[in-house]
N, C-alpha and C positions, 0 to 999 in steps of 0.2 A: 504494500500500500504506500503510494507517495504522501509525503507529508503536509502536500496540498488539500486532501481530500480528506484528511482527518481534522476534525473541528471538537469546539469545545466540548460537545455531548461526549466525546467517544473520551477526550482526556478526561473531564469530572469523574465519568466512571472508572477510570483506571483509579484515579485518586483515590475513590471511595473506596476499591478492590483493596488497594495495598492498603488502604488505615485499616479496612476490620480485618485483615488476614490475621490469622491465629499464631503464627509463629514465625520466627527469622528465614525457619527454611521455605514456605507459603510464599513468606514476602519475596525472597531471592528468587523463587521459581517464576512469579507474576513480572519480577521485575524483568527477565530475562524473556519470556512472552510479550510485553510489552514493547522491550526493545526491538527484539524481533519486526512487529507491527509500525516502528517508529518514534513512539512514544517512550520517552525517559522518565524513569519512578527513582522516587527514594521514601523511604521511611524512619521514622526517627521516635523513640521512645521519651514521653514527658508524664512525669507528676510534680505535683507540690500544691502551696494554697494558690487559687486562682488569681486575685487579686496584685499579688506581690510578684507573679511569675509572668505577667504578661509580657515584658520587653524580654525576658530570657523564651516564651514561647514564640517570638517574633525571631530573632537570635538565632535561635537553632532550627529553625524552618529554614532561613537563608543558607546557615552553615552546611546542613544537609543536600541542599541544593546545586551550592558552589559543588563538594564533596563528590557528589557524584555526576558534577558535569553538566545539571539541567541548566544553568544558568552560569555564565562569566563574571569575572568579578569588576563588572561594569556599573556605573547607579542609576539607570535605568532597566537593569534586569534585577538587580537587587530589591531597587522599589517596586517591582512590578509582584514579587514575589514576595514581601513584607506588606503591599497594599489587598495580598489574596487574603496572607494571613490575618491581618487586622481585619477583613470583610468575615472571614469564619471565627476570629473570635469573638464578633458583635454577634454573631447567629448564638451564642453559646452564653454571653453574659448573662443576661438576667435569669439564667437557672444556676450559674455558677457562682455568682459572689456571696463573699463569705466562706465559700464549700472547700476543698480538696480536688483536687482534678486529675485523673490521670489515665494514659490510654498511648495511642500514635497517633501522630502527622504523618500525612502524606502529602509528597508534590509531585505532580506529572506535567510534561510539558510535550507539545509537539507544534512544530512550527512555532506562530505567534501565539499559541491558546498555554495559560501556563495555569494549573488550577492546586491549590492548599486546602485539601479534608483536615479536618479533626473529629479522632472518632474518641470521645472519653467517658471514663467513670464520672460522676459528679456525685459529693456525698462526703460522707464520713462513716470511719470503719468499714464494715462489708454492709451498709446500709446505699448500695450507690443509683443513681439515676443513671440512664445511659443517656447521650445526647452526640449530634455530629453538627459540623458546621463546614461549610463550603464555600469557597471564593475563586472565581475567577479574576485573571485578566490576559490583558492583548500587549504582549510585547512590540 
């Protein structure tokens, strides 16, 4: 498939794939599938209080990104992929603050379509909500 012909529906869902994949190995096999297809994944493990982690949930969204390549370390791919993540952590705020948060990010990127899931627990102790948040944008 050229990378013309894949648009944002076909990235979001990869996104969504690799946050709720169950394990490293899931994620490495999706990610390798993907590749295959055109699309570049990565996924990246976070918990802590919600409120206090939010520029470290920005942070490592990017890092992971650079890391495996979906984006250069330019500050228009940087923003593009910190303005996803700040769109999925507004999806997630108002069940999150105050709470614990914790689960993966994922970023997929093909062509211009670059999109940041977050799939996480919200809660405390083993009392959790589950919640996902989703951002695109157009490099």
């Amino acid at each position: 498939m050229d990378n013309s012909d894949i648009g944002s529906k076909l990235v979001s869902s990869a996104a969504i794939r690799v946050a709720i994949s169950q394990s490293l190995e899931e994620e490495k096999t999706l990610q390798q599938e993907y590749f295959n297809d055109g699309i570049k994944t990565a996924g990246v493990n976070f918990g802590g209080e919600f409120i206090t982690s939010v520029t470290k949930i920005i942070e490592r969204t990017i890092v992971a990104a650079k890391r495996e390549g979906i984006i250069e370390d330019i500050h228009v791919e940087e923003g593009a992929v910190a303005g996803a993540a700040k769109e999925a952590l507004s999806q997630i705020m108002n069940h999150a603050i105050g709470m614990n948060v914790g689960g993966k990010i994922a970023i997929a990127r093909s062509g211009d379509h670059v999109c940041v899931c977050m799939f996480f627990g919200v809660g405390l102790l083993h009392l959790n909500d589950m919640i996902i948040g989703l951002g695109h944008r157009v490099i």
